[in-house]
C-alpha positions as CSV (number, residue, x, y, z in Angstrom):
1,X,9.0,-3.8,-18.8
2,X,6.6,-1.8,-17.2
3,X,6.8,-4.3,-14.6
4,X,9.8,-4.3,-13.6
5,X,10.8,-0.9,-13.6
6,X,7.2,-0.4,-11.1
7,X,8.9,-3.4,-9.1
8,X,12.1,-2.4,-8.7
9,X,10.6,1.3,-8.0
10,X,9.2,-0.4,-5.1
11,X,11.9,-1.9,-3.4
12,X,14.0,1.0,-3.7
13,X,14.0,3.0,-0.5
14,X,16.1,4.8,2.1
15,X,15.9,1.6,3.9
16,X,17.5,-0.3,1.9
17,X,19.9,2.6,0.5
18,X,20.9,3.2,4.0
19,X,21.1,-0.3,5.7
20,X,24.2,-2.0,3.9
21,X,23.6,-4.4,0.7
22,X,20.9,-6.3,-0.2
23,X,21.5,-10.0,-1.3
24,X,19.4,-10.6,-4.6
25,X,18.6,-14.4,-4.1
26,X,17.9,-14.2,-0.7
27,X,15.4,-11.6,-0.9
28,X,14.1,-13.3,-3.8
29,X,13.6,-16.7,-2.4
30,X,12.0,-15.4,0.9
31,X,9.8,-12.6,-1.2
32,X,8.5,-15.3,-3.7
33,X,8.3,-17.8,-0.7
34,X,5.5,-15.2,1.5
35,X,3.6,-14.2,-1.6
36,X,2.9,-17.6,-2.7
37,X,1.6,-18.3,1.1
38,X,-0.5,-15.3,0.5
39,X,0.9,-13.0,2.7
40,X,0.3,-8.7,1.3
41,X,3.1,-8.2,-1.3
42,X,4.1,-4.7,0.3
43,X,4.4,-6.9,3.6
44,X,6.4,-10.2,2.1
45,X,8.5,-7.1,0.6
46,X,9.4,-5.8,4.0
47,X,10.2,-9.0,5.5
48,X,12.4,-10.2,2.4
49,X,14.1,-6.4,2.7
50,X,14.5,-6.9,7.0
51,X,15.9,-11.0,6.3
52,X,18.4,-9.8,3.1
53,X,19.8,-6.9,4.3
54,X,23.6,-7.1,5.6
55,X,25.3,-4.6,7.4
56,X,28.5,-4.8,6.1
57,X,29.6,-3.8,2.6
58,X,28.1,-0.7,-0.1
59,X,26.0,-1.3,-3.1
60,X,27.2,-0.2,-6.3
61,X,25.1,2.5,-7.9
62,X,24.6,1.4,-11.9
63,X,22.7,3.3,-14.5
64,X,19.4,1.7,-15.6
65,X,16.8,3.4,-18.2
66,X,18.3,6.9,-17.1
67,X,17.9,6.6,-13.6
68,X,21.0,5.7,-11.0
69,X,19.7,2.6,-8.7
70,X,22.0,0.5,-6.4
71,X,23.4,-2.8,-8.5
72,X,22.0,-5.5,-5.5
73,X,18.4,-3.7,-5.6
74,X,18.1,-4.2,-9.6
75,X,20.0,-7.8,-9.1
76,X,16.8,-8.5,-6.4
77,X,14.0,-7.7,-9.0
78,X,16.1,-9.5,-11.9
79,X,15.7,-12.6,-9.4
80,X,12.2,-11.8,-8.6
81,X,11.2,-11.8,-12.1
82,X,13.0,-15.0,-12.8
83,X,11.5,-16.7,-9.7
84,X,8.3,-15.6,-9.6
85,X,7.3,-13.5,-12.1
86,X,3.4,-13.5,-11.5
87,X,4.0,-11.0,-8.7
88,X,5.5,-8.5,-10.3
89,X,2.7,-5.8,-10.4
């Protein structure tokens, strides 16, 4: 659990807040996808954030463990963890 709240702490920024929504699967697929190839996890996180991202459209904010987050970002790290759970850190 620890896990994923650190995880989902970490993709959570004005970037992403600010930049439209962020489509889970894709950013999964194309995180898990430059980690495996061993690219630095804060980098494959940047590049997944940059190649997920749309313009159009607002996240949702949802309450999880206290704390408001936007419903796509906590969707992303559900999909992470599901994918590719041994980088999760």
């Amino acid at each position: 659990m620890k896990k994923f709240i650190f995880a989902l702490t970490l993709i959570l920024s004005p970037c992403v807040a600010d930049a439209g929504q962020l489509l889970s699967y894709l950013y999964a697929r194309k995180f898990c996808e430059l980690a495996a190839a061993g690219v630095d996890l804060n980098d494959a996180r940047k590049i997944a954030i940059a190649e997920a991202t749309v313009s159009s459209g607002s996240s949702v904010q949802v309450n999880y463990n206290g704390k408001k987050v936007n419903a796509d970002t906590l969707q992303a790290v559900i999909a992470v963890s599901k994918m590719c759970p041994q980088y999760m850190k």
